[in-house]
SEKOLZA-486695 format. One line per 3 residues: their letters; for each residue x, y, z of C-alpha. Coordinates in pm, 1 decimal. Example, Ala and Ser with C-alpha at 12.3 -4.5 7.8 and 13.67 -1.06 7.14 Angstrom:
# SEKOLZA-486695
as = 1230.0/-450.0/780.0  1367.0/-106.0/714.0 $
***
This chain:
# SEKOLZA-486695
xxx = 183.3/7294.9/7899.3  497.8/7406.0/7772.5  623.4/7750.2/7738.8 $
xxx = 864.4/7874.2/7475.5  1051.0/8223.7/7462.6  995.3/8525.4/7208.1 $
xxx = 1288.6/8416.0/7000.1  1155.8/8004.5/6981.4  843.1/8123.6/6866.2 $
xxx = 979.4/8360.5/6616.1  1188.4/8047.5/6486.3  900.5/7829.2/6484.1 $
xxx = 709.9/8093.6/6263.7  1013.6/8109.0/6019.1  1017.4/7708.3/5980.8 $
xxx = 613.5/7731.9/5911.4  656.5/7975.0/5665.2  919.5/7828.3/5487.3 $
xxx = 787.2/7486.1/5461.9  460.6/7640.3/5349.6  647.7/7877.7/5080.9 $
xxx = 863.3/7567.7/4959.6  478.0/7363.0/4933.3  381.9/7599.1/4715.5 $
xxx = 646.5/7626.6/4514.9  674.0/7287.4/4447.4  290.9/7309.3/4255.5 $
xxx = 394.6/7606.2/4107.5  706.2/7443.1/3929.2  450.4/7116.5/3890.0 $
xxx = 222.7/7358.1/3667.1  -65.5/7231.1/3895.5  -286.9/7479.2/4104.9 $
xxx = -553.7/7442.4/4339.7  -893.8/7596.0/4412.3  -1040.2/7427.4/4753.6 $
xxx = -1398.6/7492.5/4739.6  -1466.9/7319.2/5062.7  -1247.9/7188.3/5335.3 $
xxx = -1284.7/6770.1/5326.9  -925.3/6639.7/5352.0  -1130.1/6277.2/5201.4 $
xxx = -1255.2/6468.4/4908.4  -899.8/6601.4/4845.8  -722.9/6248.9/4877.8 $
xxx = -999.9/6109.0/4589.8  -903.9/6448.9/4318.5  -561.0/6412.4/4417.2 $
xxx = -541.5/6074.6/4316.4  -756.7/6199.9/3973.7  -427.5/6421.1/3855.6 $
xxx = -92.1/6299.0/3739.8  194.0/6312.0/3988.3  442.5/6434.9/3751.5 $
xxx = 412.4/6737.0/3540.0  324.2/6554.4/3183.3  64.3/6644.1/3017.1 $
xxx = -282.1/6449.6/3035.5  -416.9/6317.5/2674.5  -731.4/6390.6/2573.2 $
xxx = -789.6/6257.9/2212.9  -533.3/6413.4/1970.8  -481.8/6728.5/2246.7 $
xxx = -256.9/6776.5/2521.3  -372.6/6964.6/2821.4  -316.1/6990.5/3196.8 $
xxx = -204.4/7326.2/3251.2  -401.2/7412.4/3506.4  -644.5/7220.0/3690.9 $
xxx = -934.6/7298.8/3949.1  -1039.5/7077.9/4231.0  -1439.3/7156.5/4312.0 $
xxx = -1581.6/7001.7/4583.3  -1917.7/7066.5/4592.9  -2061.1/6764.6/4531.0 $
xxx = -2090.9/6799.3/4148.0  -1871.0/6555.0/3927.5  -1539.6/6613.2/3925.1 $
xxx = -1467.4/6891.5/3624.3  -1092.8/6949.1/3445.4  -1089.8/7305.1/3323.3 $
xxx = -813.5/7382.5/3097.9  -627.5/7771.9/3059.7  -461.8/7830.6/2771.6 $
xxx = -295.7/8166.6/2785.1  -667.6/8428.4/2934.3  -918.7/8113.5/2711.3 $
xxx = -1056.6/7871.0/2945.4  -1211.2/7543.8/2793.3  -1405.8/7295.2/2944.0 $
xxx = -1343.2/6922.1/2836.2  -1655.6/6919.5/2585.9  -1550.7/7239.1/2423.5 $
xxx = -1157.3/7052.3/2372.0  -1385.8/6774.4/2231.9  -1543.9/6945.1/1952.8 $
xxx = -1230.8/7133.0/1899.2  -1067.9/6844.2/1835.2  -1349.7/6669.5/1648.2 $
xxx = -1314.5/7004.1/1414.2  -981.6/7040.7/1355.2  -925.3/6672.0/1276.3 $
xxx = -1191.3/6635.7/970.9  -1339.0/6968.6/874.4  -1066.5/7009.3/578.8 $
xxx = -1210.9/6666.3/455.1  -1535.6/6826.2/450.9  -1570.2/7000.1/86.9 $
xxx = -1833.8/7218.7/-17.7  -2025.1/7074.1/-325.7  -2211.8/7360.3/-632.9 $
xxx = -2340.6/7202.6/-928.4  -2491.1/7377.6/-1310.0  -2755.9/7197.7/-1461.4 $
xxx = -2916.9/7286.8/-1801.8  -3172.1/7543.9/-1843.3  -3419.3/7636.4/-2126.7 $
xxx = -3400.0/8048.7/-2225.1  -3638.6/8259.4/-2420.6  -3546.0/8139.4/-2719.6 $
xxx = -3587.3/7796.1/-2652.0  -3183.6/7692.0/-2608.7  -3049.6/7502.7/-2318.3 $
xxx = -2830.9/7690.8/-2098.7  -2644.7/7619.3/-1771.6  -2759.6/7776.0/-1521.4 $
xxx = -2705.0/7733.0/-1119.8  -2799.5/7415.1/-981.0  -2792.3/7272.8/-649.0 $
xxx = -2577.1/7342.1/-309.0  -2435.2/7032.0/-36.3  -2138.0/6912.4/144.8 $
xxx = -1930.6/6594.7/100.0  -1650.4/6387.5/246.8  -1309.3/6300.6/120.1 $
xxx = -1290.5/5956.1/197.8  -960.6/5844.9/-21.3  -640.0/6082.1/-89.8 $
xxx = -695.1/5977.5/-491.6  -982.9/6227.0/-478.5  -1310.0/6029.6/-413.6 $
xxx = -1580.7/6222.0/-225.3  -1929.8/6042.0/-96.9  -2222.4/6230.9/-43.6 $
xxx = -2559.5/6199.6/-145.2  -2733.8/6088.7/-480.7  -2992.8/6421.2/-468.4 $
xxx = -2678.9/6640.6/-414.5  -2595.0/6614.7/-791.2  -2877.1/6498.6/-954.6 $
xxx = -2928.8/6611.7/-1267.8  -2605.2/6800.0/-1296.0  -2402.7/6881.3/-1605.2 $
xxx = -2122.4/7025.9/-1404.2  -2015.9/6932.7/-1047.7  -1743.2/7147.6/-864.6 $
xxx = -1593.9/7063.2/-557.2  -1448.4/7326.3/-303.3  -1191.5/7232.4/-82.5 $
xxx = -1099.2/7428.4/287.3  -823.1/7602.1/120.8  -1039.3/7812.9/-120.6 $
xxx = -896.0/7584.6/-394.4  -1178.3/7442.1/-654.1  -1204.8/7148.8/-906.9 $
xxx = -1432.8/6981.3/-1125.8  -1564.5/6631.1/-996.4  -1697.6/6319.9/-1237.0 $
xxx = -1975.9/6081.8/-1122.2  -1805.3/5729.3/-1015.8  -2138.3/5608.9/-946.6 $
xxx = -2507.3/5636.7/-751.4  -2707.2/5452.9/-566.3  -3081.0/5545.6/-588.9 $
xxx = -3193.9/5351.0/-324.4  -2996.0/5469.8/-55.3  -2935.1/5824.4/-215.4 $
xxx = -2571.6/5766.7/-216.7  -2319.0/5879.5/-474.2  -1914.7/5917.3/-571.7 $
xxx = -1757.1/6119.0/-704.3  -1386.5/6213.9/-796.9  -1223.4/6543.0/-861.2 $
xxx = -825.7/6440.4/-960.8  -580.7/6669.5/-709.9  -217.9/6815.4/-854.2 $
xxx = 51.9/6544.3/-795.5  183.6/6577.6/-467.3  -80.4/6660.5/-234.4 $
xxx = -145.3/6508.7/34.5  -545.3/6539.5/121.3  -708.0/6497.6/454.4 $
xxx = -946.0/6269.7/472.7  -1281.2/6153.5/695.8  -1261.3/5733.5/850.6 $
xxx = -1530.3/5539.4/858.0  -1662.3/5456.3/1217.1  -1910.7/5187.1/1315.1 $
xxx = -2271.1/5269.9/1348.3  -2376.0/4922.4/1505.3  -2229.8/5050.6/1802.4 $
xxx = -2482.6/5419.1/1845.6  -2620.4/5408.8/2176.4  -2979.3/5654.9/2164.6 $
xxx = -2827.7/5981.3/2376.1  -2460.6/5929.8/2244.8  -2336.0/6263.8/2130.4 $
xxx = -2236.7/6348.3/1773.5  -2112.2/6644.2/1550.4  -2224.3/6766.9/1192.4 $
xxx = -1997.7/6933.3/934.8  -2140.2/7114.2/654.1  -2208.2/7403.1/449.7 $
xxx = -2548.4/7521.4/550.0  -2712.1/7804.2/339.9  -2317.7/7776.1/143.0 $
xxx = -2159.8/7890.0/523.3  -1830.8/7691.1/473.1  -1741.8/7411.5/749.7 $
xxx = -1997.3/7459.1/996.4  -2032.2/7273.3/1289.3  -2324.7/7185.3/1473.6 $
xxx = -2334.2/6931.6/1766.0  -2636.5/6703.4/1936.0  -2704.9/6355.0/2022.9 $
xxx = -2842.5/6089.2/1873.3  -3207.2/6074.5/1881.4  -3349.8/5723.5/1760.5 $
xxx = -3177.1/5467.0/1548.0  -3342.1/5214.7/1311.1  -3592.8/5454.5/1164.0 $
xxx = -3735.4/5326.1/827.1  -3778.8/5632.5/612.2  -3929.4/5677.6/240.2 $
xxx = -3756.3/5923.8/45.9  -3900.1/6165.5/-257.8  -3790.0/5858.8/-506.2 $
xxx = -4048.1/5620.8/-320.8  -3789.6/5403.5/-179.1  -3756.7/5321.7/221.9 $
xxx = -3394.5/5368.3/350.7  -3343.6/5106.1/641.9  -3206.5/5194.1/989.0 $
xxx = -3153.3/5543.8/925.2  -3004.2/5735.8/1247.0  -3226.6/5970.7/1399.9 $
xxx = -3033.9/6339.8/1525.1  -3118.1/6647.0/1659.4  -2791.3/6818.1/1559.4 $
xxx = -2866.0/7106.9/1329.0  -2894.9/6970.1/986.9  -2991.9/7253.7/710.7 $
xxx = -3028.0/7281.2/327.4  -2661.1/7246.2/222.4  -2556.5/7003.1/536.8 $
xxx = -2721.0/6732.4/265.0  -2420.1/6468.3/213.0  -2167.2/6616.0/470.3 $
xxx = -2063.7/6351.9/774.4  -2244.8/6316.6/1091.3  -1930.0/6197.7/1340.5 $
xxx = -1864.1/6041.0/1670.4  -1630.9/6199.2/1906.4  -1315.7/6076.4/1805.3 $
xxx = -1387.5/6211.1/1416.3  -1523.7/5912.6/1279.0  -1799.1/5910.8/1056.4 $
xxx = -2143.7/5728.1/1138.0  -2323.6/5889.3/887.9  -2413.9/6087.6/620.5 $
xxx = -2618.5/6349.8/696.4  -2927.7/6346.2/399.5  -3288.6/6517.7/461.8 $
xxx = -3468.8/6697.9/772.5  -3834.8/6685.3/896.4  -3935.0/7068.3/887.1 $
xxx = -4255.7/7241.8/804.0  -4028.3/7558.9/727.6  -3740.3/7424.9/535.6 $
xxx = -3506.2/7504.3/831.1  -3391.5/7259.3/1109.0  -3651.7/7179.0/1320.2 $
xxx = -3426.2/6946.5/1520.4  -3555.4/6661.4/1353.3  -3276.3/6536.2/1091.1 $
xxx = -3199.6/6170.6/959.0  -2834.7/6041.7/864.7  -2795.1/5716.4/672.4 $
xxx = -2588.8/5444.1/907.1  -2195.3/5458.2/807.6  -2218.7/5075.5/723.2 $
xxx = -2435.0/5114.7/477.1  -2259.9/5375.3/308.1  -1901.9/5126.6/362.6 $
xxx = -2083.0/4864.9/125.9  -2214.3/5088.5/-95.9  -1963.4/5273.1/-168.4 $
xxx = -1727.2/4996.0/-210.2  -1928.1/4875.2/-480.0  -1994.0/5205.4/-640.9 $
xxx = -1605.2/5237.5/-694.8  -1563.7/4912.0/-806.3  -1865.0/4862.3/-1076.6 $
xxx = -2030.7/5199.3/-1098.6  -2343.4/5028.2/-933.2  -2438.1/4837.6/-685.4 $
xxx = -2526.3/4486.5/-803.7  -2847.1/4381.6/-587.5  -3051.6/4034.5/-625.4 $
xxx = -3453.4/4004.1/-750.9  -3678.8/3800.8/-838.3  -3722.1/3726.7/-1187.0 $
xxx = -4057.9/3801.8/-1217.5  -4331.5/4101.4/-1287.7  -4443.0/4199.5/-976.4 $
xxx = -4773.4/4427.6/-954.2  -4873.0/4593.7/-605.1  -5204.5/4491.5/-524.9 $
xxx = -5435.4/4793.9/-389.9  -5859.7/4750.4/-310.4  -5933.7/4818.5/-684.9 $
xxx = -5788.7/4514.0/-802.7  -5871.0/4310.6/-514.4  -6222.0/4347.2/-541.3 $
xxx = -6197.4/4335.7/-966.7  -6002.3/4016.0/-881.3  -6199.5/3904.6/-589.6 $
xxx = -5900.8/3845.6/-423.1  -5864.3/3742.3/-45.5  -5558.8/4000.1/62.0 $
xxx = -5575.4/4361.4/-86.4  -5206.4/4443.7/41.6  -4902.5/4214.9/-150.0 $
xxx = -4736.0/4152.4/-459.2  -4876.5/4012.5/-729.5  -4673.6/3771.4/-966.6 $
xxx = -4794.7/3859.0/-1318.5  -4556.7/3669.6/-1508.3  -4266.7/3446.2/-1441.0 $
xxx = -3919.1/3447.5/-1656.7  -3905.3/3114.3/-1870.6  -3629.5/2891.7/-1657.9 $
xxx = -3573.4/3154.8/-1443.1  -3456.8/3045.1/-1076.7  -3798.5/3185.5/-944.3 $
xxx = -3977.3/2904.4/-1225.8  -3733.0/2658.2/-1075.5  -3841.7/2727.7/-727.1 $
xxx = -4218.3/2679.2/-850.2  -4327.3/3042.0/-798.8  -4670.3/3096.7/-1033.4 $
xxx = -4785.0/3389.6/-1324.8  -5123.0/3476.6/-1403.1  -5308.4/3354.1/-1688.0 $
xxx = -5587.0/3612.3/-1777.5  -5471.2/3958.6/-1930.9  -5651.6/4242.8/-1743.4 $
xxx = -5543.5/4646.6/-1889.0  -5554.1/4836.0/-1572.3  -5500.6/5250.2/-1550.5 $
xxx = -5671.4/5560.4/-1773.0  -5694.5/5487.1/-2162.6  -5343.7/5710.1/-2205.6 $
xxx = -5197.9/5556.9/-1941.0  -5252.9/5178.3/-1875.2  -5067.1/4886.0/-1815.4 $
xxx = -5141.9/4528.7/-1857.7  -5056.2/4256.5/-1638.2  -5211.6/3910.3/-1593.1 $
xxx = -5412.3/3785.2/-1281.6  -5461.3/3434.7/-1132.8  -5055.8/3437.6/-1053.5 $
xxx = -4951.2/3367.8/-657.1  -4949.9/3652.0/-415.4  -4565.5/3760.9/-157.9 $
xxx = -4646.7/3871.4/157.3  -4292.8/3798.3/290.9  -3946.4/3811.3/216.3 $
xxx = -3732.8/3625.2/486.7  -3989.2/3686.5/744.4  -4022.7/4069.0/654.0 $
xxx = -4379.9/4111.9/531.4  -4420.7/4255.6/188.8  -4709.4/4514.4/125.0 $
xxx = -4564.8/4726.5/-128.6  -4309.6/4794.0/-415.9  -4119.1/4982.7/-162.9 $
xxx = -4100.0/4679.6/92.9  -4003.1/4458.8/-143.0  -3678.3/4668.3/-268.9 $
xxx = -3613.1/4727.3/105.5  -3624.3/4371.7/171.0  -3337.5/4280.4/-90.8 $
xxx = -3155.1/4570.5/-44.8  -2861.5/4413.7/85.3  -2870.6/4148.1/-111.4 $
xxx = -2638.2/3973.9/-394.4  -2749.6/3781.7/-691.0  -2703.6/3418.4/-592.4 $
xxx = -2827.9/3479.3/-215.8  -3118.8/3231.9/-74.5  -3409.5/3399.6/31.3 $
xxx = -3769.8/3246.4/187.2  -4061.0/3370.5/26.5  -4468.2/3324.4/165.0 $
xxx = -4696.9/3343.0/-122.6  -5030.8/3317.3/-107.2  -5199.7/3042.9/-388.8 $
xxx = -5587.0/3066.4/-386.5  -5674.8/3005.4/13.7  -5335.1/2871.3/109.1 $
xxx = -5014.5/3016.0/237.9  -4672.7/2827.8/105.4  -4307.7/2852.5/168.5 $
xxx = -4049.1/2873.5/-114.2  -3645.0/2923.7/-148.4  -3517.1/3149.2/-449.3 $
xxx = -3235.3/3210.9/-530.3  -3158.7/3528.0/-627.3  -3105.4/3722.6/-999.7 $
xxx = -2938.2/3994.5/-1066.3  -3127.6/4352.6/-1079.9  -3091.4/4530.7/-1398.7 $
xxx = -3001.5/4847.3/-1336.7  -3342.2/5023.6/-1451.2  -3517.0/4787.5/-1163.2 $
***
């Protein structure tokens, strides 16, 4: 073993020390610093490798961070804490920050007046309904849903700025409880707006963010995941909205119409009704899917409707009263009453009733004729109700193909229409 004097070892210490000081302050000018939970020089290699050599920053959406970094190696995944000035954020919370700060001044908040009858018999406005809405174009147009402004006289739109205008309807969409509108900003300025995402691609657990104006609380955001996805739901109008996406983010009276977004700020949905016995959140709320809103908004702005295919034909839903009247083999189905004169449904040999039957109370009847053929399917979707038949041909355009199975007497057939075009009171 070899031996070395007082004033060697005294050198040696020096050297130590100085390479150790000159370590350190080589992180220090780096920005980086370490806390070593445990000692596994493995471990150390595989978060080394995790961090950029140089001092740039590390990107993380639309913010920059990589001040300050700590290495824990207990066995948990690997977590980046950021420190900005004495505020520490973990990478979620720098998430929703920047999900926030990118689209909530494209969230407005929507108050409408609607008329009211006084004492003396005289309509008056009077305060209607509250919700949220997106900017989707810088010309002013705003989506949100159709129940939002129904039956207003007067729709105001308030923007993040404090700054309010009055809106115009552009168009609705019953069926999907979709509406425009457009409020018309001063020349010159420049508004921030929401883009559309892509909500083929939801994954059931996938985390998303709600921006509203709950209880008329300005811009609040809420986070969750997405619950379910293709859920069939009826709304108050007795119409089923397809593929609606399932959420437990906090959705409340005055979220109605305001975006549900991924995590880089896109929107997937439009957040439109809760399931609550209270009226509150219940963590049970339903947005309608992004691409539905895409082509029905599209259309909204171009023709002030959207322009859907039918059948041209009177169509009665059959229920056990007139099945066993009729003495009829399926109690469920629609029953063709009548059939337009050269209509394409005629042309595709679809068959009316013959015998006139007045069905309902003596103030309120209707009559339709029986002996007509019976749809139980559209396209393979079976057909038991009003409501399944406008959900069937919801997306589609006059002139579209479809297969229908009717049943004549005993015996199922197959027949192609081709599609009319809806009037707008059907």
């Amino acid at each position: 073993m070899r031996l070395y004097s007082g004033r060697q070892t005294a050198g040696i210490v020096v050297i130590i020390c100085s390479v150790i000081f000159l370590v350190f302050f080589a992180i220090e000018k780096a920005g980086l610093s370490f806390e070593v939970v445990s000692d596994s020089s493995r471990e150390q290699e595989q978060v080394q490798s995790q961090i950029n050599p140089d001092s740039s920053p590390v990107a993380n959406g639309d913010l920059y961070v990589a001040q300050t970094y700590r290495a824990d190696f207990t066995g948990e995944p690997w977590v980046v804490e950021t420190v900005t000035g004495d505020v520490t954020y973990t990478q979620d919370e720098l998430q929703n920050i920047s999900v926030y700060e990118k689209a909530n001044e494209a969230v407005v908040n929507i108050t409408t007046e609607t008329l009211g009858i006084n004492w003396f018999l005289e309509p008056v406005p009077q305060e209607g309904g509250t919700g949220s809405g997106s900017i989707i174009d810088e010309r002013g147009y705003i989506v949100t849903n159709r129940h939002v402004i129904s039956d207003a006289v007067r729709i105001n739109v308030s923007l993040s700025d404090g700054t309010q205008y009055e809106a115009q309807v552009v168009g609705v969409d019953s069926e999907n409880d979709i509406a425009v509108i457009k409020f018309d900003p001063p020349a010159g300025t420049k508004l921030k707006t929401i883009p559309f995402g892509d909500s083929t691609t939801l994954k059931v657990g996938q985390k998303v963010l709600a921006i509203g104006n709950p209880f008329g609380l300005d811009r609040t955001l809420t986070t969750g995941i997405v619950s379910a996805l293709g859920r069939p739901i009826k709304t108050e109008s007795n119409t089923i909205i397809k593929d609606m996406i399932q959420t437990d983010t906090a959705i409340n009276p005055g979220n109605s119409g305001g975006p549900l977004l991924d995590t880089r700020g896109r929107m997937i949905g439009i957040n439109t009704m809760i399931y609550s016995t209270s009226g509150s959140s219940a963590g049970i709320g339903f947005a309608i899917p992004v691409n539905t809103a895409k082509r029905v908004v599209s259309e909204l702005i171009r023709y002030g409707q959207v322009r859907r295919g039918s059948i041209d034909a009177d169509l009665v839903q059959l229920n056990s009263s007139i099945s066993r009247y009729a003495d009829l083999p399926v109690d469920k189905g629609l029953l063709v009453s009548r059939v337009g004169a050269g209509s394409n449904a005629e042309k595709a040999g679809l068959k009316g009733g013959a015998t006139a039957v007045r069905y309902g109370s003596r103030r309120n009847s209707t009559v339709f004729y029986l002996g007509g053929d019976i749809i139980t399917a559209i396209d393979g979707q079976k057909i038991d109700s009003l409501a399944d038949y406008y959900s069937a041909l919801e997306a589609k355009k006059p002139g579209e193909t479809v297969t229908l199975e009717v049943l004549r007497g005993n015996k199922t057939l197959k027949m192609d229409i081709v599609l009319a075009e809806r009037s707008p009171s059907n």
